[in-house]
Biopython code that builds the backbone (N, CA, C, O; Angstrom):
import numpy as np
from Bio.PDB.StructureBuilder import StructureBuilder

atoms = [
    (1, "UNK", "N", (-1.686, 21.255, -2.165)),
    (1, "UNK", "CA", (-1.933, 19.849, -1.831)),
    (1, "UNK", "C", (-3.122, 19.796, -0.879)),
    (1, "UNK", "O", (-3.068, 20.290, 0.247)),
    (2, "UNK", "N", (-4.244, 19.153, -1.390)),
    (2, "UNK", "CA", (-5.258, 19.209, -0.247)),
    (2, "UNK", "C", (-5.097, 18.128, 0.439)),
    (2, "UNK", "O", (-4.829, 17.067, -0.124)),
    (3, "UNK", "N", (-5.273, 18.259, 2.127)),
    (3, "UNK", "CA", (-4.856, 16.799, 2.883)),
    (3, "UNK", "C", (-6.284, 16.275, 2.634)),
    (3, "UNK", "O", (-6.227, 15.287, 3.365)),
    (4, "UNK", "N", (-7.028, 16.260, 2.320)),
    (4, "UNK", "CA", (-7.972, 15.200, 2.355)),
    (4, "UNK", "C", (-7.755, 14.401, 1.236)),
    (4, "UNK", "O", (-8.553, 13.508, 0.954)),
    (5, "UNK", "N", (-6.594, 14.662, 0.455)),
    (5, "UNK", "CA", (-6.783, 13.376, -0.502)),
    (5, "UNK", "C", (-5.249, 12.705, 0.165)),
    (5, "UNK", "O", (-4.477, 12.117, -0.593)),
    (6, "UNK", "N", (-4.987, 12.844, 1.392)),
    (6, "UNK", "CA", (-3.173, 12.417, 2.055)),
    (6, "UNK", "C", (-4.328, 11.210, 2.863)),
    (6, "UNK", "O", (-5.446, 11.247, 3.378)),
    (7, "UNK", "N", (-2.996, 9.944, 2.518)),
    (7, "UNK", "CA", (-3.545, 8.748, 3.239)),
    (7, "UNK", "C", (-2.230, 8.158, 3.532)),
    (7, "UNK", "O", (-1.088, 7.826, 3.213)),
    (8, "UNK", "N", (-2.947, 8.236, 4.146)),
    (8, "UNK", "CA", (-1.326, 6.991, 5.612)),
    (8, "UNK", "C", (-1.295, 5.709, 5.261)),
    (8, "UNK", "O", (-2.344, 5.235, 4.825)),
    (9, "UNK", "N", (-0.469, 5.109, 5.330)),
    (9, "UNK", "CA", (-0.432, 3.803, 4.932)),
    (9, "UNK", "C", (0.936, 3.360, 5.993)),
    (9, "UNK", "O", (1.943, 4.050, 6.152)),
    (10, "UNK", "N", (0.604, 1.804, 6.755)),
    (10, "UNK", "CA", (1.269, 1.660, 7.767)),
    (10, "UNK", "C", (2.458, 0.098, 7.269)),
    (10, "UNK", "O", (2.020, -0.998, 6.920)),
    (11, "UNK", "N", (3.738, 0.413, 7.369)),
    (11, "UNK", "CA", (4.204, -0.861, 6.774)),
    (11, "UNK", "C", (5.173, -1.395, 8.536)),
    (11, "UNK", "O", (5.967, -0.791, 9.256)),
    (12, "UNK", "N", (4.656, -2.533, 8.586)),
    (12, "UNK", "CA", (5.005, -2.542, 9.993)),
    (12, "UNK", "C", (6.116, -3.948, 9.797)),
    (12, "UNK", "O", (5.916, -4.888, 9.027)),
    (13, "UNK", "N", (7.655, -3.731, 10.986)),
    (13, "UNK", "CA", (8.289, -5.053, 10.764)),
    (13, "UNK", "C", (8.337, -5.671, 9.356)),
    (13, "UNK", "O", (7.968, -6.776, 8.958)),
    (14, "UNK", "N", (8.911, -4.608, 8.710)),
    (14, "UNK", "CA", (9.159, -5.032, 7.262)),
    (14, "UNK", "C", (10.594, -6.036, 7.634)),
    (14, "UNK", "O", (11.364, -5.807, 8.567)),
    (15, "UNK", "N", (10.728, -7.321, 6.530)),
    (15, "UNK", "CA", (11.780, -7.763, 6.525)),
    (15, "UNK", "C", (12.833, -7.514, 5.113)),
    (15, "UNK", "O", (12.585, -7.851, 3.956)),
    (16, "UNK", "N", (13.965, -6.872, 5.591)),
    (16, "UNK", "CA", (14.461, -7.349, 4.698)),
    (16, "UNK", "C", (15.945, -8.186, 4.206)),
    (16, "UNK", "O", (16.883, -8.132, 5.001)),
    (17, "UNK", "N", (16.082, -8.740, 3.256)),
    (17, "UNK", "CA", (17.351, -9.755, 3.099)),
    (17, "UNK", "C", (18.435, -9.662, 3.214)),
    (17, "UNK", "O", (19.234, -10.558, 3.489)),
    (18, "UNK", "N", (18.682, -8.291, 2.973)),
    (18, "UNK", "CA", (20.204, -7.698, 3.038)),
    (18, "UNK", "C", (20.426, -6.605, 2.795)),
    (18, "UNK", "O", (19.473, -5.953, 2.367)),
    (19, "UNK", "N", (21.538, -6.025, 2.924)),
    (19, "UNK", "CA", (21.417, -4.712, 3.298)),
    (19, "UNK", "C", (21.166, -4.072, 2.070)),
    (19, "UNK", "O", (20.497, -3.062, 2.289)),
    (20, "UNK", "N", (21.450, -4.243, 0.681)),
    (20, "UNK", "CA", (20.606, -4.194, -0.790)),
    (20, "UNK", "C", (19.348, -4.031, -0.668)),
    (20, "UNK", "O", (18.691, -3.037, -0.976)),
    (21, "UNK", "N", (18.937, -5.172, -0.140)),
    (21, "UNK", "CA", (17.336, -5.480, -0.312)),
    (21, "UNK", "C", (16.932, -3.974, 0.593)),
    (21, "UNK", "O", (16.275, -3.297, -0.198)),
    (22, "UNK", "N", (17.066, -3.269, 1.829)),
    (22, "UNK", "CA", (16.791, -2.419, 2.363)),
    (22, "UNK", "C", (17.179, -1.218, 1.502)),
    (22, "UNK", "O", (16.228, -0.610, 1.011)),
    (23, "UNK", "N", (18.147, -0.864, 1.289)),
    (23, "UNK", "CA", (18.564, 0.134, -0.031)),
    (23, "UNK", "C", (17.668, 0.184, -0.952)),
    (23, "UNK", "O", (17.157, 1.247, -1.305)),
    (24, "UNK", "N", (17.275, -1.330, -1.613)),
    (24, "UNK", "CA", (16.459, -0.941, -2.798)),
    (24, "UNK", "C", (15.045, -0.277, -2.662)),
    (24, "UNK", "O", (14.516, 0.469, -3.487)),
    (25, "UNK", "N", (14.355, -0.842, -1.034)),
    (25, "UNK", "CA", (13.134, -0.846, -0.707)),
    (25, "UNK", "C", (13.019, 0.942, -0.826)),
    (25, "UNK", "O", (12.184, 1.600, -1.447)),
    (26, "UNK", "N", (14.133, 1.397, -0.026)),
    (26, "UNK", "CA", (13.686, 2.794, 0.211)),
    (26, "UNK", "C", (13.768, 3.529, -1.271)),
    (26, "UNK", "O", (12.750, 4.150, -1.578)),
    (27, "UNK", "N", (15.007, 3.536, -2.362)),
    (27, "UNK", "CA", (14.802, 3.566, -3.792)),
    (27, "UNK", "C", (13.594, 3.361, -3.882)),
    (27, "UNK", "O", (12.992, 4.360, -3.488)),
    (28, "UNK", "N", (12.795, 2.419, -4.263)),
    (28, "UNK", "CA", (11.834, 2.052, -4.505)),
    (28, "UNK", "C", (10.968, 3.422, -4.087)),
    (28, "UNK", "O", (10.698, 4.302, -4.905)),
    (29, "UNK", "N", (10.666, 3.450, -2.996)),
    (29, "UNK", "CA", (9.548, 4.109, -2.678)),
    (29, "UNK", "C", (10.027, 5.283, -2.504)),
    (29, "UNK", "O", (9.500, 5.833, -1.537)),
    (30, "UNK", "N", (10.889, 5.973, -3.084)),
    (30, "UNK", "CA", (11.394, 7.585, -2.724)),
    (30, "UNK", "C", (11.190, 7.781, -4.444)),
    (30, "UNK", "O", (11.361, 8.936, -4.832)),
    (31, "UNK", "N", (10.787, 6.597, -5.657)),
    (31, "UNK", "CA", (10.479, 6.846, -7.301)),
    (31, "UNK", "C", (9.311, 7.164, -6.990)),
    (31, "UNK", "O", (8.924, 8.192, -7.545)),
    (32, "UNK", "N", (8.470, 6.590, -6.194)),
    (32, "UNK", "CA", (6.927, 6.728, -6.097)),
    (32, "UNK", "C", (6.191, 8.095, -6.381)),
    (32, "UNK", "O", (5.765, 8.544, -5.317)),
    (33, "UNK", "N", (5.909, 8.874, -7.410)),
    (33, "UNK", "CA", (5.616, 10.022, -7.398)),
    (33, "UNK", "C", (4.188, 10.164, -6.465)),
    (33, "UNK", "O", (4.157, 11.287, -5.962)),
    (34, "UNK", "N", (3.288, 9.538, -6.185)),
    (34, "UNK", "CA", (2.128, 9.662, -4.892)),
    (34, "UNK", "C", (2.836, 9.337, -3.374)),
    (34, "UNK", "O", (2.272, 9.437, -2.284)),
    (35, "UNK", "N", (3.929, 9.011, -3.576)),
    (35, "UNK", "CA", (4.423, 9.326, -1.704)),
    (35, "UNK", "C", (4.986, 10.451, -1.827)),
    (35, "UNK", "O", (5.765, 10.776, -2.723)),
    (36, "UNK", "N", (4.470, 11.357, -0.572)),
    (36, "UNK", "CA", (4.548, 12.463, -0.312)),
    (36, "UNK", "C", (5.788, 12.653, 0.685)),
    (36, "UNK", "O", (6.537, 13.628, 0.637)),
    (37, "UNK", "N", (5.919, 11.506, 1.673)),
    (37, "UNK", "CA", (6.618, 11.209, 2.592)),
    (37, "UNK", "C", (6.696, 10.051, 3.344)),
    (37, "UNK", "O", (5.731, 9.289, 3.279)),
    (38, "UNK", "N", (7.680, 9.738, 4.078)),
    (38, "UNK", "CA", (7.655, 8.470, 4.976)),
    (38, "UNK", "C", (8.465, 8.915, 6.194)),
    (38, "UNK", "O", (9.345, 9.775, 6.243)),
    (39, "UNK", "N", (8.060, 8.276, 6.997)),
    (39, "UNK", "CA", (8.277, 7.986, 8.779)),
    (39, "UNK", "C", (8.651, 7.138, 9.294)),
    (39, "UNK", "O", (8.122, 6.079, 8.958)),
    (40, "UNK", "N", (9.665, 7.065, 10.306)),
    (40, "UNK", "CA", (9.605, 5.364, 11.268)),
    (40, "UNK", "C", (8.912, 5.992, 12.275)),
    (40, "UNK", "O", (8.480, 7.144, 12.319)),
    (41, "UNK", "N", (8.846, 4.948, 13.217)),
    (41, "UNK", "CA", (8.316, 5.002, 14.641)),
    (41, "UNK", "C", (7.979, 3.982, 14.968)),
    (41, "UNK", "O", (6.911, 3.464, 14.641)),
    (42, "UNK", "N", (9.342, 3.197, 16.112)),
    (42, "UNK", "CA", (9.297, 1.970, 16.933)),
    (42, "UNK", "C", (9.529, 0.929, 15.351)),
    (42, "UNK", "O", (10.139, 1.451, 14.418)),
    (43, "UNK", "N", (9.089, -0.241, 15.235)),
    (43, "UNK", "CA", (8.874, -1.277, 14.175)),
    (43, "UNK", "C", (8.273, -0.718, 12.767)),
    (43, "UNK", "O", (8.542, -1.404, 11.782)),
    (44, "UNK", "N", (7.420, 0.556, 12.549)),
    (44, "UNK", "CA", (6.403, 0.918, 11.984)),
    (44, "UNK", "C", (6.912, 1.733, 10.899)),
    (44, "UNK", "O", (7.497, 2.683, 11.420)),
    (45, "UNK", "N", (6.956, 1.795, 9.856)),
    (45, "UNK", "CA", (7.479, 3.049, 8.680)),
    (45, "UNK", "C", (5.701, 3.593, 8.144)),
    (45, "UNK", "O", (4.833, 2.803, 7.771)),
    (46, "UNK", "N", (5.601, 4.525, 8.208)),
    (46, "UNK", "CA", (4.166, 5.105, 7.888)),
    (46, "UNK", "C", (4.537, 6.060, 6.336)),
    (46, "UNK", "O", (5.264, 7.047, 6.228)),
    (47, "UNK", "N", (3.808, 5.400, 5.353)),
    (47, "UNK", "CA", (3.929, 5.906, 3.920)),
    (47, "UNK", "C", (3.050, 6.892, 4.059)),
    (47, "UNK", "O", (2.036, 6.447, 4.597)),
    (48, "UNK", "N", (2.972, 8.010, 3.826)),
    (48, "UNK", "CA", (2.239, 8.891, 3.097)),
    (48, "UNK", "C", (1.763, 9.172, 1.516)),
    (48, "UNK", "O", (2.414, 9.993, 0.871)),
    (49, "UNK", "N", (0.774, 8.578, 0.974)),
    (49, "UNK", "CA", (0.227, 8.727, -0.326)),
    (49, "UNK", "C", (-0.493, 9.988, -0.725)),
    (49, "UNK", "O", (-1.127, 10.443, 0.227)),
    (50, "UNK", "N", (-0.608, 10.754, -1.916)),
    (50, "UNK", "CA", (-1.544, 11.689, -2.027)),
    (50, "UNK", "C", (-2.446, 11.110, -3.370)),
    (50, "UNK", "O", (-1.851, 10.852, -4.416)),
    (51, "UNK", "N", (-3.263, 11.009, -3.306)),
    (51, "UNK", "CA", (-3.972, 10.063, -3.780)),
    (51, "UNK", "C", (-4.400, 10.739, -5.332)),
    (51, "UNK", "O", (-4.753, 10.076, -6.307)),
    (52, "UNK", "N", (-4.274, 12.149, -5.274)),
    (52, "UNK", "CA", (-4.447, 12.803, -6.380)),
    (52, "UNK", "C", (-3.415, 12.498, -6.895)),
    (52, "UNK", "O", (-3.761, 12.667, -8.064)),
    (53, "UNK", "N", (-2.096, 12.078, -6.972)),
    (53, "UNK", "CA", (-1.324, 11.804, -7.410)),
    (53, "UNK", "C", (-1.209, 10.220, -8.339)),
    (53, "UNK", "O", (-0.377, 10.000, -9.219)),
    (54, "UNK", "N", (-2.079, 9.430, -7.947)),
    (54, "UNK", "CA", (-2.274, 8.505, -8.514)),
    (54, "UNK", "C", (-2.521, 8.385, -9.838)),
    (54, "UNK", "O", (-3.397, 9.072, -10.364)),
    (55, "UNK", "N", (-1.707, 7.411, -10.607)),
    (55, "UNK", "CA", (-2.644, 6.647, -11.896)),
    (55, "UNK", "C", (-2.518, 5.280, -12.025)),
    (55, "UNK", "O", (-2.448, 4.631, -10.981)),
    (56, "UNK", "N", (-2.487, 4.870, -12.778)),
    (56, "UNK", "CA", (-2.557, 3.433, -12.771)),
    (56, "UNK", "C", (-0.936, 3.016, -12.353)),
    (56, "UNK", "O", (-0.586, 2.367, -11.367)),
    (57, "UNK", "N", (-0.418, 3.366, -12.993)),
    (57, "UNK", "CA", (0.613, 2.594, -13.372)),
    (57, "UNK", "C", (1.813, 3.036, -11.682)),
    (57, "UNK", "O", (2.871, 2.512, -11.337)),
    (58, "UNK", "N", (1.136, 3.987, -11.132)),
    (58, "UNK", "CA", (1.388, 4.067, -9.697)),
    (58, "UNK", "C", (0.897, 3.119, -8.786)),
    (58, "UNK", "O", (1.600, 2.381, -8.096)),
    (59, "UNK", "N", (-0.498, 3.162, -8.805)),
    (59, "UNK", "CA", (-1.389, 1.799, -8.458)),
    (59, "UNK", "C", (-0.532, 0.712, -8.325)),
    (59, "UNK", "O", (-0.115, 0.026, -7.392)),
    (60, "UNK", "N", (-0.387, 0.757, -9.561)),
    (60, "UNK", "CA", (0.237, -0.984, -9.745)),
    (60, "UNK", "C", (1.435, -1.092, -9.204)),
    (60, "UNK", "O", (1.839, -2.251, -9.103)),
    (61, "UNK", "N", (2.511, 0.193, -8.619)),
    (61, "UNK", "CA", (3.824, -0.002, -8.538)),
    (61, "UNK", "C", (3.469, 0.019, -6.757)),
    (61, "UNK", "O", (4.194, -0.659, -6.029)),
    (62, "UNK", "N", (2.451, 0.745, -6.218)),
    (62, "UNK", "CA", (2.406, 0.031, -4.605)),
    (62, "UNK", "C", (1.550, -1.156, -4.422)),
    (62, "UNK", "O", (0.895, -1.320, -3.392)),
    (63, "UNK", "N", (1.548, -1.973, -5.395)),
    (63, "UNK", "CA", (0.195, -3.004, -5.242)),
    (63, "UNK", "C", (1.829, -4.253, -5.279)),
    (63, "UNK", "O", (1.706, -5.335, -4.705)),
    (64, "UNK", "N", (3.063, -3.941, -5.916)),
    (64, "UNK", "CA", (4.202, -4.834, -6.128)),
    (64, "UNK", "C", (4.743, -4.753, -5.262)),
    (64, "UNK", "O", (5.191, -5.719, -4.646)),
    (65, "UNK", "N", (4.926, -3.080, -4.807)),
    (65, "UNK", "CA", (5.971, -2.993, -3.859)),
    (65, "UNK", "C", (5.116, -3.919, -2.581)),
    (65, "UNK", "O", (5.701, -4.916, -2.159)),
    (66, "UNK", "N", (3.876, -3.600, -2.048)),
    (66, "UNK", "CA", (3.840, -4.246, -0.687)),
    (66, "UNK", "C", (3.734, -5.298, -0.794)),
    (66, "UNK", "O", (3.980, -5.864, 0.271)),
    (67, "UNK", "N", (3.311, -6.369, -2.070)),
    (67, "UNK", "CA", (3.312, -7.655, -2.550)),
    (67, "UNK", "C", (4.752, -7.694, -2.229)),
    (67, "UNK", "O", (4.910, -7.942, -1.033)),
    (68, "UNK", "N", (5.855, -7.537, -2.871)),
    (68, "UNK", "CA", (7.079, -7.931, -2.668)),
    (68, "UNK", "C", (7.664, -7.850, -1.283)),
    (68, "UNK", "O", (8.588, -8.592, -0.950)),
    (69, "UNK", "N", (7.112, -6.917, -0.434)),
    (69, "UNK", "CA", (7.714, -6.676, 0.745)),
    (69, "UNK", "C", (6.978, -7.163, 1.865)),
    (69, "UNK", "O", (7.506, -6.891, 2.943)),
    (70, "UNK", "N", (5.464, -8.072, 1.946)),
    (70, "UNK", "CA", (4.866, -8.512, 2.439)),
    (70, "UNK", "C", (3.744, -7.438, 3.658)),
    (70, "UNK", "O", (3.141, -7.638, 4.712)),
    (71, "UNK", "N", (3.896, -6.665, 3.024)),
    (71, "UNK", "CA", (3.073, -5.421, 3.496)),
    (71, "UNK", "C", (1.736, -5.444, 3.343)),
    (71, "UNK", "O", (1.262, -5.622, 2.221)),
    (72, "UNK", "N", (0.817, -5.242, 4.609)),
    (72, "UNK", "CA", (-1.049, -6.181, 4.530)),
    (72, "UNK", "C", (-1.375, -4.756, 3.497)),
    (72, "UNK", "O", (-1.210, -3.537, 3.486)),
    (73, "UNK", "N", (-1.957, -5.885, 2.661)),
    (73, "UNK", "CA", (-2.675, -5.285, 1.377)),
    (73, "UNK", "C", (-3.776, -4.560, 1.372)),
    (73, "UNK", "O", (-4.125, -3.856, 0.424)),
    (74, "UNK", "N", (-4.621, -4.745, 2.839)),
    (74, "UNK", "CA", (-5.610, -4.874, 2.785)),
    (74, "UNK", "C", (-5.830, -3.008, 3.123)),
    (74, "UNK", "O", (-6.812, -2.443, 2.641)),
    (75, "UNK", "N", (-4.980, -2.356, 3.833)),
    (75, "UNK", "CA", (-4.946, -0.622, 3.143)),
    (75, "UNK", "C", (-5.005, -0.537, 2.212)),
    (75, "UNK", "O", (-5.634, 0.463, 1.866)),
    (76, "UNK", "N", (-4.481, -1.383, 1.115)),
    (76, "UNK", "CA", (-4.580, -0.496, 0.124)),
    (76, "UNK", "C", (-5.789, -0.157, -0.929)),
    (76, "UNK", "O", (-5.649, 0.298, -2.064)),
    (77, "UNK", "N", (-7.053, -0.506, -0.244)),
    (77, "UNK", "CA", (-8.666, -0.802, -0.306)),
    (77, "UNK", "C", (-9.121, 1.344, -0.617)),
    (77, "UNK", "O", (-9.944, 2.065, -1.182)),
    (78, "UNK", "N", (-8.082, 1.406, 0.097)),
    (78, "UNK", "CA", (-8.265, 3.047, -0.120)),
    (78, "UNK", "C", (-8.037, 3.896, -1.318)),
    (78, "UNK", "O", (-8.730, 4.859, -1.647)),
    (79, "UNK", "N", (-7.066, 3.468, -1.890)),
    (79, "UNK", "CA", (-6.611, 3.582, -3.423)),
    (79, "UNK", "C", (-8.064, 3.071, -4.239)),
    (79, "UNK", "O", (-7.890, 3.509, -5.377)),
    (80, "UNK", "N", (-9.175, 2.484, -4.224)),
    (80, "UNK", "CA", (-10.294, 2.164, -5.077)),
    (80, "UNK", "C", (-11.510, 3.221, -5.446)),
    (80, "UNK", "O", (-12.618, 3.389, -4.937)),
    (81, "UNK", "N", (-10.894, 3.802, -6.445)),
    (81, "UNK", "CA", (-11.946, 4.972, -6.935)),
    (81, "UNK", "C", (-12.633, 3.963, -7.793)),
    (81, "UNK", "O", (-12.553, 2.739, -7.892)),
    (82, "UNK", "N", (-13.332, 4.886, -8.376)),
    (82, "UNK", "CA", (-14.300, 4.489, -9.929)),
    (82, "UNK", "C", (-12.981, 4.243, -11.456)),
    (82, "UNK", "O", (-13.056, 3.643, -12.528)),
    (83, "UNK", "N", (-12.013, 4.974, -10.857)),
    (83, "UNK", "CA", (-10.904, 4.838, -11.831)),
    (83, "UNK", "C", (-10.157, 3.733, -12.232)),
    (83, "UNK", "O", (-9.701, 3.216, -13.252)),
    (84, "UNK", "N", (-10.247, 3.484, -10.325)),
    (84, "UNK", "CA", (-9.467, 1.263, -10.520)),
    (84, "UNK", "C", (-9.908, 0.905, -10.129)),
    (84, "UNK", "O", (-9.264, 0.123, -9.431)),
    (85, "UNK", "N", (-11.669, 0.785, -9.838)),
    (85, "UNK", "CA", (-12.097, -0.377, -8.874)),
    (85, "UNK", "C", (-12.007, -1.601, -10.166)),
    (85, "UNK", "O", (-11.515, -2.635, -9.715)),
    (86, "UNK", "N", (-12.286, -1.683, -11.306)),
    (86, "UNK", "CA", (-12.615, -3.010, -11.800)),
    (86, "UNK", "C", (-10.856, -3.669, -11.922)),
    (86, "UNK", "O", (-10.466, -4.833, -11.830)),
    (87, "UNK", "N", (-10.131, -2.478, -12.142)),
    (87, "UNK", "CA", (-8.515, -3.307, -12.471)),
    (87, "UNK", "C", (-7.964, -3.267, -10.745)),
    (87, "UNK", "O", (-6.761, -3.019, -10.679)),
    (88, "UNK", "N", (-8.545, -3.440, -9.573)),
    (88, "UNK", "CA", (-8.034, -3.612, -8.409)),
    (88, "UNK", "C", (-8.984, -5.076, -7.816)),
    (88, "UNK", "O", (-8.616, -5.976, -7.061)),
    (89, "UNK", "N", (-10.079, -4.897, -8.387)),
    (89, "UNK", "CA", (-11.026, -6.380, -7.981)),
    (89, "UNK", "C", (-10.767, -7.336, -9.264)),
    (89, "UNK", "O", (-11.703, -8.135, -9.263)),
    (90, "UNK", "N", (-9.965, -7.590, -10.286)),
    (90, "UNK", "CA", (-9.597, -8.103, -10.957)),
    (90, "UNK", "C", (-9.200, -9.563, -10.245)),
    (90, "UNK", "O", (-8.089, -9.694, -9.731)),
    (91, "UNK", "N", (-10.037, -10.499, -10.247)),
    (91, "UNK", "CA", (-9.791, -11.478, -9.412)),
    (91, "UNK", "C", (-9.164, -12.514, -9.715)),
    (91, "UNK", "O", (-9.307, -13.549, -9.064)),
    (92, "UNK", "N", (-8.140, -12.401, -11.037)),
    (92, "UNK", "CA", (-6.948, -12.914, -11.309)),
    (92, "UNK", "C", (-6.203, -12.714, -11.183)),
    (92, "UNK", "O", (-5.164, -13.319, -11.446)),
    (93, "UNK", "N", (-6.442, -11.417, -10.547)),
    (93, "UNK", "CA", (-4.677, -10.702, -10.395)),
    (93, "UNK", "C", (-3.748, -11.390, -9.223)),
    (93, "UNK", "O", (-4.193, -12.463, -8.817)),
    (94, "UNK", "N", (-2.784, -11.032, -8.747)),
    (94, "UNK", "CA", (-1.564, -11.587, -7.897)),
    (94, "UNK", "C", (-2.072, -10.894, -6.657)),
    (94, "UNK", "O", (-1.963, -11.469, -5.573)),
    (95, "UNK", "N", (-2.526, -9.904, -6.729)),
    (95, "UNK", "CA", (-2.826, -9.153, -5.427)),
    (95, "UNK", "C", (-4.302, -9.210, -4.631)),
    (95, "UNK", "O", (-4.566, -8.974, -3.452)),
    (96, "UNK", "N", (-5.187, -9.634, -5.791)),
    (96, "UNK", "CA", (-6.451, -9.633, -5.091)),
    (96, "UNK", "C", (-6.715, -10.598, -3.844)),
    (96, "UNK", "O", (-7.417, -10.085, -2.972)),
    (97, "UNK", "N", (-6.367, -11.638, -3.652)),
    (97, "UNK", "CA", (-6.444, -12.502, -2.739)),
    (97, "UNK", "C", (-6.180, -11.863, -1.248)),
    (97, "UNK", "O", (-6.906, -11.995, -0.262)),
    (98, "UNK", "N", (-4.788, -11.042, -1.360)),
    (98, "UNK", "CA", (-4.263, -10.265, -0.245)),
    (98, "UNK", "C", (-4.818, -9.416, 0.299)),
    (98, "UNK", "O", (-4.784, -9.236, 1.516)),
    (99, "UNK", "N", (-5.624, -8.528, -0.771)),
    (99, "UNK", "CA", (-6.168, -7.300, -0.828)),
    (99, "UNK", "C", (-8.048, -7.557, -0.287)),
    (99, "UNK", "O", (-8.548, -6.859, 0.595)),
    (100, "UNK", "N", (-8.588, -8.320, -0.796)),
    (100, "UNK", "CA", (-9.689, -8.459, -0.632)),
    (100, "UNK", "C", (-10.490, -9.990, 0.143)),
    (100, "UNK", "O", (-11.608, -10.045, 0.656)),
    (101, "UNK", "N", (-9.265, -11.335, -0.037)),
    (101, "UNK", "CA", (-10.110, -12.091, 0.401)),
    (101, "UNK", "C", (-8.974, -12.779, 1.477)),
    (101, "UNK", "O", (-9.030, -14.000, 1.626)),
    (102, "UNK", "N", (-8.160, -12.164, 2.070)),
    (102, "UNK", "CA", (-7.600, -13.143, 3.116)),
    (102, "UNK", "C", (-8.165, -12.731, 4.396)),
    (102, "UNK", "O", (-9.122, -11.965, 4.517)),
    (103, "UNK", "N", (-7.592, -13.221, 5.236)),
    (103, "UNK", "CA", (-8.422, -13.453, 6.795)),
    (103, "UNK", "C", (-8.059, -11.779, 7.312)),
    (103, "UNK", "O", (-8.705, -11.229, 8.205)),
    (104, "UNK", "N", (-7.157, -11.257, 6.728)),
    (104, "UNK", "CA", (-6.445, -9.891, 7.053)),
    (104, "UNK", "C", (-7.462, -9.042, 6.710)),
    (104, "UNK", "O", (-7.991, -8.326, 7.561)),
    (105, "UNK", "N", (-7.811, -9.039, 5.507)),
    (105, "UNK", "CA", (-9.075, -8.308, 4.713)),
    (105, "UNK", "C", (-10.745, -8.984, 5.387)),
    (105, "UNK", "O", (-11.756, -8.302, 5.214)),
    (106, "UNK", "N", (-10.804, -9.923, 5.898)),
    (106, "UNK", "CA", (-11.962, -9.951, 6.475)),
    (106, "UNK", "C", (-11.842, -9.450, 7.613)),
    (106, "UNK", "O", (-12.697, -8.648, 7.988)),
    (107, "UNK", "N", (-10.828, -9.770, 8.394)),
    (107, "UNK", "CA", (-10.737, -8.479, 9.399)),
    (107, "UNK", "C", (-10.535, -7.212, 9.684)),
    (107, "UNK", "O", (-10.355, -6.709, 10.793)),
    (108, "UNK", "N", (-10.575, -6.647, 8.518)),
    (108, "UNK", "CA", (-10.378, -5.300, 7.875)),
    (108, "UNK", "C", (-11.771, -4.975, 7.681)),
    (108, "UNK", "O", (-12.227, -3.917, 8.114)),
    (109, "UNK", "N", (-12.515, -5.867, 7.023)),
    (109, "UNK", "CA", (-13.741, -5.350, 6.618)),
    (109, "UNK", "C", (-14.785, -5.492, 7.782)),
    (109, "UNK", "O", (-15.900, -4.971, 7.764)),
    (110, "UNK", "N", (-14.196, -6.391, 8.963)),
    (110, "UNK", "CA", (-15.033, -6.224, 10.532)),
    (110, "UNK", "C", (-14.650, -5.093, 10.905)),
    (110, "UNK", "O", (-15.678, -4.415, 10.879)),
    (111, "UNK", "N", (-13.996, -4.593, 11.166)),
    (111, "UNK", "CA", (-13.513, -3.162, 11.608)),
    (111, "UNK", "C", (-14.372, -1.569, 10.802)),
    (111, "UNK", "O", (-14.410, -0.347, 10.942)),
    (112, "UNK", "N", (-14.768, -2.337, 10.203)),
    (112, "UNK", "CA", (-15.535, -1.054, 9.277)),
    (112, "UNK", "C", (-14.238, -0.636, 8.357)),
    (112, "UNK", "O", (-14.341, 0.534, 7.991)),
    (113, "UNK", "N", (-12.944, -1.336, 7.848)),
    (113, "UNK", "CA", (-12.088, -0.660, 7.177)),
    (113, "UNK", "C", (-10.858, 0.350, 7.619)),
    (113, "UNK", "O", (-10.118, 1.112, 6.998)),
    (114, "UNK", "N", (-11.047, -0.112, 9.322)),
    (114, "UNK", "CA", (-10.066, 0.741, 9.632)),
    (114, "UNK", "C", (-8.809, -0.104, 10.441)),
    (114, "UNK", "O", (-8.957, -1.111, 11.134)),
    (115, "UNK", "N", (-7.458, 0.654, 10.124)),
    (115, "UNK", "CA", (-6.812, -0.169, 10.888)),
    (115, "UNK", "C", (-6.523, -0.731, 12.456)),
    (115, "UNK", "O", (-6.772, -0.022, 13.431)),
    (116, "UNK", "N", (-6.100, -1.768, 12.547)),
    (116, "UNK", "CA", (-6.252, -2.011, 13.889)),
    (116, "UNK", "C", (-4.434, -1.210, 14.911)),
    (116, "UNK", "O", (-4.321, -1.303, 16.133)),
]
sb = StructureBuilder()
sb.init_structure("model")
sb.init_model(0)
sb.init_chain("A")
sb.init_seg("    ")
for serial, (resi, resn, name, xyz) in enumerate(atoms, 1):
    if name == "N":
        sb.init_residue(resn, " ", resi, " ")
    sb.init_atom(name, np.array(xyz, "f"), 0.0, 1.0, " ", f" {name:<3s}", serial, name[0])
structure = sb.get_structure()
């Protein structure tokens, strides 16, 4: 596993509905074959992605999961190779708005892209 393709991804004060809804979340992301691992610390669960691990249809399953769980989209700018940049700037999609044009993502993109 080379760590330079390992990316952190920060899901902070996640809510969830019931104690299901928390069950399913972690299900959810323990199918994810590109998470390598996950963490708490304080409010904060820190995903670990390996990015070589990616394909689309992974893509698309953390582009739902943090859509569904209200998780800032705007990490997930890191996932954009040459492989998904045109199906991630797809500016019909459900996610692009989150990902690229809300006030979260312009303040993402003041930062030079890094988190605050």
């Amino acid at each position: 596993m080379d760590s330079d393709q390992l990316v952190e991804l920060e899901a902070v004060r996640v809510k969830y509905y019931s104690t299901h809804d928390e069950q399913c979340f972690f299900d959810w992301l323990g199918r994810m074959e590109c998470v390598r691992r996950f963490y708490g610390r304080g409010d904060t669960l820190y995903i670990v992605i390996d990015r070589a691990l990616l394909s689309r249809r992974e893509v698309h399953d953390l582009l739902g999961f943090f859509y569904r769980y209200n998780i800032s989209m705007t990490q997930l700018r890191v996932l954009e190779t040459p492989e998904f940049s045109s199906f991630l700037r797809d500016r019909d999609a459900y996610w692009n708005y989150r990902m690229f044009r809300s006030k979260d993502a312009a303040a993402w993109v003041a930062r030079g892209g890094v988190q605050s």
